[in-house]
C-alpha positions as CSV (number, residue, x, y, z in Angstrom):
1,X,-29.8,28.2,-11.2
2,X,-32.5,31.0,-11.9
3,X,-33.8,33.3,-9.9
4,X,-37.1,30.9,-9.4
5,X,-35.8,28.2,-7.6
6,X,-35.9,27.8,-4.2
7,X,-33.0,28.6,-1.6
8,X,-32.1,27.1,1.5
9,X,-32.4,29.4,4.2
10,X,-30.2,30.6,6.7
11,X,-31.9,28.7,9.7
12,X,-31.6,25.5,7.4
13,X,-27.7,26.3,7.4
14,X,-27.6,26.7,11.4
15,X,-29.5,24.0,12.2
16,X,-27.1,21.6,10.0
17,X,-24.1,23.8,11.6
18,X,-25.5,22.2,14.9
19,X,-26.1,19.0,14.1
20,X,-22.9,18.2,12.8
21,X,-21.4,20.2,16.7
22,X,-23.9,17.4,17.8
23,X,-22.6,14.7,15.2
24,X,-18.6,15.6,16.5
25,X,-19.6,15.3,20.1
26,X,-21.0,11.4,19.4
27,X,-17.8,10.6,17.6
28,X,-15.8,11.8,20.2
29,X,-18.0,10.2,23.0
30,X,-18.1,6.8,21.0
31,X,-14.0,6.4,20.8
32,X,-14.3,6.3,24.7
33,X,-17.4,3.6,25.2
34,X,-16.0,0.4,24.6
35,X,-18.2,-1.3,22.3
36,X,-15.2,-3.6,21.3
37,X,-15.7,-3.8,17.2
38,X,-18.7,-2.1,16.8
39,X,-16.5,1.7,18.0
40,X,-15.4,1.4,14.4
41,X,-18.9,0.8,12.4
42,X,-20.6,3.3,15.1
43,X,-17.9,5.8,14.4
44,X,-18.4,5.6,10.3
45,X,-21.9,5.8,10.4
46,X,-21.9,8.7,12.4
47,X,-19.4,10.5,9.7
48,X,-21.5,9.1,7.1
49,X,-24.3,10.6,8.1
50,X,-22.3,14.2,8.4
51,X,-21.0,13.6,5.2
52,X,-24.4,13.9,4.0
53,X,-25.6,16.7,5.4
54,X,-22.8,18.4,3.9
55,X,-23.0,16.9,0.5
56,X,-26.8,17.8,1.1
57,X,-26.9,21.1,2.4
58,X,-23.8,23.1,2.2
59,X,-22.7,21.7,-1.2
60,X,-26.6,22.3,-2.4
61,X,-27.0,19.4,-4.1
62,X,-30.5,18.8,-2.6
63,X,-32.0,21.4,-4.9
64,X,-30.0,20.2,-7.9
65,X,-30.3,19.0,-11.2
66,X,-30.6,15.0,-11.9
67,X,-26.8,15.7,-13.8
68,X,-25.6,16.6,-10.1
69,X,-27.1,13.7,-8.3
70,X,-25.8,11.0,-11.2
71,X,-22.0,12.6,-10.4
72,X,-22.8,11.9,-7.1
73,X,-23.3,8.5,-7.1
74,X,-20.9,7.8,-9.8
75,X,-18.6,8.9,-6.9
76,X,-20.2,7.1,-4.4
77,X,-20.2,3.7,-5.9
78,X,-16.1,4.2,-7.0
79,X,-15.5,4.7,-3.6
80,X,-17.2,1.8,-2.7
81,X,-15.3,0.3,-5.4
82,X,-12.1,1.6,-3.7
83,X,-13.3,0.5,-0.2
84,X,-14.2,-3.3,-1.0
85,X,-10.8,-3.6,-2.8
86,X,-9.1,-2.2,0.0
87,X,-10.6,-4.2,2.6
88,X,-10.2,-7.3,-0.2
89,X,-7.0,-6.5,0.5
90,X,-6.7,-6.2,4.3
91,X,-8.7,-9.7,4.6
92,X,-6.0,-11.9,2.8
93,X,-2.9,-10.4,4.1
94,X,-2.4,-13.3,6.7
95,X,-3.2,-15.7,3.8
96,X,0.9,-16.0,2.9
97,X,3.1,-16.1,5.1
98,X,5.5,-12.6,5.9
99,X,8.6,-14.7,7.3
100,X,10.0,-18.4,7.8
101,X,8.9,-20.6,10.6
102,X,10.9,-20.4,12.9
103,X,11.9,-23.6,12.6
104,X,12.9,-23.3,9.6
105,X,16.7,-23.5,8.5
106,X,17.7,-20.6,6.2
107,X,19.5,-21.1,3.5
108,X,23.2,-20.0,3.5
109,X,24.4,-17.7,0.5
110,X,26.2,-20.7,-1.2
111,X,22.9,-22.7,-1.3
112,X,21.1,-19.9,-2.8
113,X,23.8,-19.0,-5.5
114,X,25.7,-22.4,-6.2
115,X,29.2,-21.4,-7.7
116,X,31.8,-23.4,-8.6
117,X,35.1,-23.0,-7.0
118,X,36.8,-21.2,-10.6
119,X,34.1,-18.7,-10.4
120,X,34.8,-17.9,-6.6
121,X,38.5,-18.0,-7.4
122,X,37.6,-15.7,-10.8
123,X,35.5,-13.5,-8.7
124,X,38.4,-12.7,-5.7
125,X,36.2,-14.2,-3.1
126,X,38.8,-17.2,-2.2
127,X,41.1,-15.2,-0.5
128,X,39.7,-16.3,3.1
129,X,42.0,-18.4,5.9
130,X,41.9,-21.6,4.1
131,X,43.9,-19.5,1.2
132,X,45.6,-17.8,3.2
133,X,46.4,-21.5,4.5
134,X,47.7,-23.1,1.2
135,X,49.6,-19.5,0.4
136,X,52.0,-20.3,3.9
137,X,52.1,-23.8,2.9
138,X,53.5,-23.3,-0.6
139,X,55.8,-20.6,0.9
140,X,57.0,-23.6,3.2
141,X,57.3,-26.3,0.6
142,X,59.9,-23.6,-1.6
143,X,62.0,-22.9,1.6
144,X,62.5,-26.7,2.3
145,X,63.5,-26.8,-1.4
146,X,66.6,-24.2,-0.9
């Protein structure tokens, strides 16, 4: 910037200071009126609007070159790129469902992951009551046999 150009002055700077006191005050006063879904869109159009006063005035970009104002909205319209996926998003999570009915049977471990019994027997997993079972009934069958 030169010398030339034009400055905001320091009432400019006061005045912005107190309407974004004033802008705090309506946000806070907002989350206790109950305007049932609109609290949100009030609330967000009231930071909006602070957002650009100080985009505006504090970050001087309302004296600045075209450059400054084409970043600008190159970041504006990715963040409303961001936003719409986002709430994309947030609209179709109950589209699937998170969990089984609950009538549902679940599935034991066996149905999920068939093996056959030699890759039970392979893997040591066998070794439950029913063969502990046929281990005391062999033992019983060889001391009959003495």
């Amino acid at each position: 910037m030169s010398n030339t150009e034009e400055h905001t002055g320091l009432g400019t700077y006061f005045l912005v200071y107190a309407l974004l006191m004033v802008g705090l005050i309506a946000t806070v006063a907002v989350a206790y009126v109950p305007l049932g879904s609109w609290n949100l869109v009030v609330a967000l159009l009231i930071a909006f609007t602070k957002a650009t006063l100080v985009v505006l005035i504090f970050m001087h970009v309302l004296n600045s070159p075209r450059l400054t104002w084409i970043a600008v909205f190159a970041g504006l319209i990715w963040l409303s790129i961001m936003l719409s996926l986002m709430m994309a998003d947030y609209a179709t999570r109950t589209w699937l469902p998170t969990r089984a009915p609950a009538d549902m049977a679940i599935p034991s471990y066996r149905e999920l992951v068939p093996l056959s019994d030699d890759a039970v027997h392979a893997h040591g997993h066998g070794h439950g009551e029913a063969a502990h079972d046929e281990a005391a009934s062999e033992e019983a069958a060889h001391d009959n046999e003495e």
